[in-house]
C-alpha positions, 0 to 999 in steps of 0.5 A: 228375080224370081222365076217360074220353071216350066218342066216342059221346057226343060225336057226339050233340053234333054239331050239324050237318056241318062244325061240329067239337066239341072233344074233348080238349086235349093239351098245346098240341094239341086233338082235334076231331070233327066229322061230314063230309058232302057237300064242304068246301071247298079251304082251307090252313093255313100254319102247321099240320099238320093229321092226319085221322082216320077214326072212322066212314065213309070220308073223302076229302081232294082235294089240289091236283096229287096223287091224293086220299087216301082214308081208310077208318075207322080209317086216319088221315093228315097233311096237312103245312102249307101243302098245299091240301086239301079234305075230302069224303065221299059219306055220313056219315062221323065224323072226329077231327082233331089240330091245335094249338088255334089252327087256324083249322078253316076255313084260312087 
């Protein structure tokens, strides 16, 4: 049967910050949410993209030797593989990720 997601339902799901939940799988790819809130920490994933969007607040990925991405909600963007990234938001912020289902959410 083919159901509607409601992501705010799923929010209510989340049980603490940097915790994902998965949301969907498409094809070999899965959407997670997950509730960001203080720093993360600098990780990598070696073989994976990894697209971060910002579904409610505002989301900052610090990268390595290049300016941070700053993501206000509804903006999205893709850390392309391998590059050294660390996710942040100074308030609570709820973003989706699209990676394949065997991302190792907390890298490499």
């Amino acid at each position: 049967m083919i159901r509607v997601i409601d992501l705010e339902s799923k929010i209510k799901e989340i049980g603490k910050p940097w915790s994902p939940i998965d949301v969907a799988c498409v094809n070999d790819q899965v959407v997670r949410m997950a509730l960001i809130e203080g720093e993360f920490h600098w990780h990598r994933h070696t073989n994976e993209d990894e697209l971060f969007y910002a579904y409610k607040g505002d989301i900052t990925i610090q990268l390595r030797d290049q300016p941070d991405v700053v993501l206000h909600e509804g903006e999205m963007v893709v850390i392309p593989r391998g590059t050294e990234h660390c996710p942040k938001s100074n308030s609570p912020a709820y973003n989706l990720l699209f990676e394949p289902a065997g991302t190792r959410t907390r890298g490499d």
